[in-house]
C-alpha positions in Angstrom: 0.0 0.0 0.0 1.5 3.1 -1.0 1.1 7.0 0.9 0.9 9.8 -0.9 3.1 12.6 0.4 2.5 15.6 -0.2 4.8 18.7 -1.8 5.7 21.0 0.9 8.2 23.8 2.5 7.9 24.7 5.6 9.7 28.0 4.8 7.5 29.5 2.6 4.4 28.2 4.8 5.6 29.9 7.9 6.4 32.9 5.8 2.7 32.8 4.3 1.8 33.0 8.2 4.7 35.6 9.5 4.1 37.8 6.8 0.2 38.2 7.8 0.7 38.4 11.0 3.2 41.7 10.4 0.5 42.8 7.9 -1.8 43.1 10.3 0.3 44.8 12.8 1.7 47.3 10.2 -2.4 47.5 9.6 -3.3 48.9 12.6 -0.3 51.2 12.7 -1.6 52.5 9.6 -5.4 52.6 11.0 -4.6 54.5 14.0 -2.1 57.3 11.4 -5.6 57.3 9.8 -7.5 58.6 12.2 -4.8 61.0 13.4 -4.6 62.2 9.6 -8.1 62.9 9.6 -8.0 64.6 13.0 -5.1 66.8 11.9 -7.1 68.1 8.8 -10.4 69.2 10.5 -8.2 71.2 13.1 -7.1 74.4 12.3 -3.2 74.1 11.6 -0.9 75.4 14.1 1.9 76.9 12.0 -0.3 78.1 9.3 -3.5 78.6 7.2 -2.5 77.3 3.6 -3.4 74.0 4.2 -7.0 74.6 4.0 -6.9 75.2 0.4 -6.5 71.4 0.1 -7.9 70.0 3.1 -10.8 68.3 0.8 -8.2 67.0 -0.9 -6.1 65.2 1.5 -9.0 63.9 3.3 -10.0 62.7 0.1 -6.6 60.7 -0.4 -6.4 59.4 3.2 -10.3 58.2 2.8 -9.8 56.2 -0.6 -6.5 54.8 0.5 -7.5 53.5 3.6 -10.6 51.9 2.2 -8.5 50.4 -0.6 -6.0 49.1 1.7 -8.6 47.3 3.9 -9.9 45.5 0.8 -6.5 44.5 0.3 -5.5 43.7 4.0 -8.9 41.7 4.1 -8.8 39.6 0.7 -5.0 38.7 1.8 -6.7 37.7 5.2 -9.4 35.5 3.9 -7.2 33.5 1.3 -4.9 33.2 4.0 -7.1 31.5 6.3 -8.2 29.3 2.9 -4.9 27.6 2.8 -5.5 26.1 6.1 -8.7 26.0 6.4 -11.3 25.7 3.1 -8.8 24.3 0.9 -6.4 22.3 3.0 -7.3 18.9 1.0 -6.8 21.1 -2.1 -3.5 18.9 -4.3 -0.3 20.0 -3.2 -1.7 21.4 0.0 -0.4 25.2 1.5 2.7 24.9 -0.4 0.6 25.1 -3.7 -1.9 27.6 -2.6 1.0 29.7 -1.5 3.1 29.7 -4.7 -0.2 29.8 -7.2 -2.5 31.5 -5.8 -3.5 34.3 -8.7 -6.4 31.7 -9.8 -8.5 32.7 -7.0 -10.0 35.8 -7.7 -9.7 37.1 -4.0 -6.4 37.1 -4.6 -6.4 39.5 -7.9 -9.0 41.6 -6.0 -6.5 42.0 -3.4 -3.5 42.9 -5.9 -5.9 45.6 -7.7 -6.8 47.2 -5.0 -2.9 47.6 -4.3 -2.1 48.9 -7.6 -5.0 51.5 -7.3 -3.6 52.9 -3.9 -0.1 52.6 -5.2 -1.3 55.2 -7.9 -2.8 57.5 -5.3 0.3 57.8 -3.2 2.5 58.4 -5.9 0.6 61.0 -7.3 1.0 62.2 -3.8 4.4 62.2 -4.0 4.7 63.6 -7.1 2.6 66.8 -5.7 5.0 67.2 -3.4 8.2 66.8 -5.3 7.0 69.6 -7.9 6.0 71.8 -4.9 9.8 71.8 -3.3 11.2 72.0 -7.4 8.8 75.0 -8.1 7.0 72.9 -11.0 10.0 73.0 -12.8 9.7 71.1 -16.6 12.9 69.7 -15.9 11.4 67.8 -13.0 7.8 67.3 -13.9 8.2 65.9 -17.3 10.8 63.0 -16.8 8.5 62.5 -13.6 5.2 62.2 -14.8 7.0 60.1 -17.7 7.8 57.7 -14.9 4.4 57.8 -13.0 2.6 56.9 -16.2 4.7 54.6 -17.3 4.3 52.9 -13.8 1.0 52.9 -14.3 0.5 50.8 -17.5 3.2 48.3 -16.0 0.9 47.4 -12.8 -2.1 47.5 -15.5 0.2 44.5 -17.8 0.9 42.9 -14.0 -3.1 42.6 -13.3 -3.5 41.5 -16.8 -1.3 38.4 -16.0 -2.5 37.8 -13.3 -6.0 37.8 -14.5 -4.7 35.0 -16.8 -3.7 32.8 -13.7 0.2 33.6 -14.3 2.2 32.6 -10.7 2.7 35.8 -8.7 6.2 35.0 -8.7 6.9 34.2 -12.3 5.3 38.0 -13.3 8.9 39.1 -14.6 6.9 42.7 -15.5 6.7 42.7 -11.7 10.4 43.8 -11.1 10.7 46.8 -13.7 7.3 47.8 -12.0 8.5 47.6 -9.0 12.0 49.5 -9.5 10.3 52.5 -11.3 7.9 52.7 -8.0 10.9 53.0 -5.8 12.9 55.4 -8.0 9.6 57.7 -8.0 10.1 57.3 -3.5 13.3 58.2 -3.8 13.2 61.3 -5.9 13.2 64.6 -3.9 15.8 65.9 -2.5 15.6 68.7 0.0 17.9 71.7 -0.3 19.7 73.6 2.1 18.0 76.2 4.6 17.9 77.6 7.6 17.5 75.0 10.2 19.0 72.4 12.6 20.6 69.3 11.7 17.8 67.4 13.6 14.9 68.9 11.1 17.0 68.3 8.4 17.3 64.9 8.8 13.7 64.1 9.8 12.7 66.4 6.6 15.0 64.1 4.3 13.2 60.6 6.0 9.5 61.8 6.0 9.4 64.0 2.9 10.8 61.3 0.9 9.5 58.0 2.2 12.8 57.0 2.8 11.3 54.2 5.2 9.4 52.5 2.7 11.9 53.2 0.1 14.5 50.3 1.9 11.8 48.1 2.7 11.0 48.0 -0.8 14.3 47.5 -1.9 14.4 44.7 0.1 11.7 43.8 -1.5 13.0 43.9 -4.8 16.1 42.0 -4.0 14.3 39.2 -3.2 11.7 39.1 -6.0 14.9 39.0 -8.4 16.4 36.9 -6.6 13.6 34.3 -6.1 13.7 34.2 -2.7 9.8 33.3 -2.3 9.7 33.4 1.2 11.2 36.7 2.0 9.5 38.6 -1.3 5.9 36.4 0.5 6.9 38.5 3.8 7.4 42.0 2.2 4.6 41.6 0.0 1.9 41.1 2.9 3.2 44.3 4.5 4.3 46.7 1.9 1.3 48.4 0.7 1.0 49.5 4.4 4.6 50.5 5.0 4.0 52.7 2.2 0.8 54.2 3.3 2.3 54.8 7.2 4.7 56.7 5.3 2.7 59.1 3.3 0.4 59.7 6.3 3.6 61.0 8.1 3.8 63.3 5.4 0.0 64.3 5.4 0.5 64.9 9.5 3.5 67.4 8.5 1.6 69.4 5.8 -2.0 69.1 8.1 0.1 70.6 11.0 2.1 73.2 8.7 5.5 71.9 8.9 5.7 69.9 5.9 8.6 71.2 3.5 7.9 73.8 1.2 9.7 75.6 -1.7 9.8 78.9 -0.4 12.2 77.3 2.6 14.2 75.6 -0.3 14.9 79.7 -1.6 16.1 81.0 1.7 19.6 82.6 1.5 21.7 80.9 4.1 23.7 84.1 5.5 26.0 82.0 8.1 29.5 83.5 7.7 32.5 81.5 8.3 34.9 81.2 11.0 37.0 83.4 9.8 34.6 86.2 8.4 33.1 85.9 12.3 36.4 86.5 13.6 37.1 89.2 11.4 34.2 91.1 12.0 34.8 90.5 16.1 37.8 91.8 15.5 37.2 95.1 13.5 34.4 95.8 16.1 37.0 95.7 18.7 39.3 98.1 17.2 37.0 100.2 16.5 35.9 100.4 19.8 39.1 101.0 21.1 39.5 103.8 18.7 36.7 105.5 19.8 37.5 104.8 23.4 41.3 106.3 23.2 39.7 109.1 21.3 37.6 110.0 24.2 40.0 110.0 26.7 42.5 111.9 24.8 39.5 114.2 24.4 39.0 113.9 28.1 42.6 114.7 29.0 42.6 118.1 26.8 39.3 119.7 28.6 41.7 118.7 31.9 44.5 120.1 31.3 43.1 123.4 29.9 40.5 124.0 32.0 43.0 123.6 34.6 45.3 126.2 32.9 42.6 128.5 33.1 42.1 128.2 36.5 46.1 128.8 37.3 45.7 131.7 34.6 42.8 133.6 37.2 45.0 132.8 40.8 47.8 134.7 39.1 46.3 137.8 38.0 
């Protein structure tokens, strides 16, 4: 009597179940940045007024991403709990499921609704990269070049997958993914007036730096096969992503978001020795006026005391 054992790895099962459970976490960081976005728009900002221009907007963006991200968060959910549970006598078991799972329709559901957001964040980004260039053509162009030609990659992506095409096997899925992080890591923020401190945190919100290396990890993997690592950044990327911008929504609700006026400032810190050399003028001038003075002092003195030896003698 022969047993039929089935294909498995343990691996890429436990990633399946690691990278859902970090989903979810990185869900609810993203739920509670959410409701603190939202918060921060119908207040009055503290540093400013301009943001009400847009505050219809934003809440718009923070509204449609969130609900798209749910779908997606709940569709990965479900089919997760299908592996193990509806369709654990399915042939070849989780290990299947896991590595084919574009068949099931909740699946592509989930991956659309990711694509959609993706385009609303970038566009995001992109808002906020011609802001700080001053809508400059030599920025805007070879950018929204890139955003559209992002979006008619994730459009072939879905199309494959539609046809039932491995999630893994999508080769399109790379280039995709390495124009979406060169459009994160696009702005950079020119010199001004402030600390080191702001500068830094201005550099790793305004930029989505922090989404930017998780991605990269990301795409390492993808290209490199690695299932169970690119299975554990793909659960939890579309959130990292939207934590991200919602750190940036936070900055422009409260009026401390980077601008391009800041980017203009003229930085009038003079050197060492310019410092020194003004220090040192102002001193000797100083002096000058102080010897001056007394010399000035010492002549009313001496002839007013002449005078007075001039009227004892007569």
């Amino acid at each position: 009597m022969s047993s039929y054992t089935q294909k498995t790895d343990l691996w890429i099962e436990r990633s399946r179940l690691v990278g859902m459970l970090l989903g979810c976490v990185s869900y609810g960081v993203f739920f509670l940045l959410t409701i603190q976005s939202c918060i921060a728009l119908v207040r009055r900002p503290r540093y400013g007024g301009k943001i009400t221009d847009h505050r219809l907007a934003l809440l718009f963006y923070v509204f449609i991403t969130f609900v798209l991200r749910t779908i997606s968060v709940a569709a990965n959910a479900r089919y997760t709990e299908m592996i193990w549970i509806d369709l654990r006598d399915a042939p070849g078991g989780p290990f299947a499921l896991i590595e084919d799972e574009m068949p099931y329709r909740i699946n592509v559901l989930a991956l659309s609704c990711a694509h959609i957001q993706e385009w609303f964040m970038q566009a995001l980004l992109l808002h906020r990269c011609f802001i700080i260039w001053n809508w400059a053509r030599c920025v805007t162009i070879p950018m929204i070049t890139l955003f559209l030609t992002m979006i008619g990659l994730s459009i072939v992506v879905q199309a494959e997958a539609n046809a039932g095409i491995p999630f893994y096997n999508i080769n399109i899925e790379l280039i995709y993914l390495c124009i979406e992080v060169g459009l994160n890591m696009k702005e950079v923020v020119a010199q001004y007036d402030s600390s080191l401190y702001d500068t830094v945190v201005r550099m790793i919100v305004e930029s989505a730096m922090a989404y930017s290396i998780f991605a990269t990890t990301f795409i390492v993997a993808f290209a490199l096969h690695l299932n169970g690592i690119t299975t554990i950044c793909f659960l939890s990327i579309g959130q990292v992503q939207g934590i991200t911008q919602l750190f940036i929504i936070l900055r422009v609700a409260t009026g401390r978001a980077y601008t391009h006026e800041w980017s203009t400032r003229i930085a009038a810190a003079p050197t060492t020795i310019e410092f020194s050399d003004t220090i040192s003028d102002t001193t000797e001038e100083l002096n000058d006026g102080r010897i001056a003075r007394l010399e000035q002092n010492i002549v009313q003195t001496y002839s007013a005391k002449a005078a007075e030896a001039g009227v004892c003698t007569v």
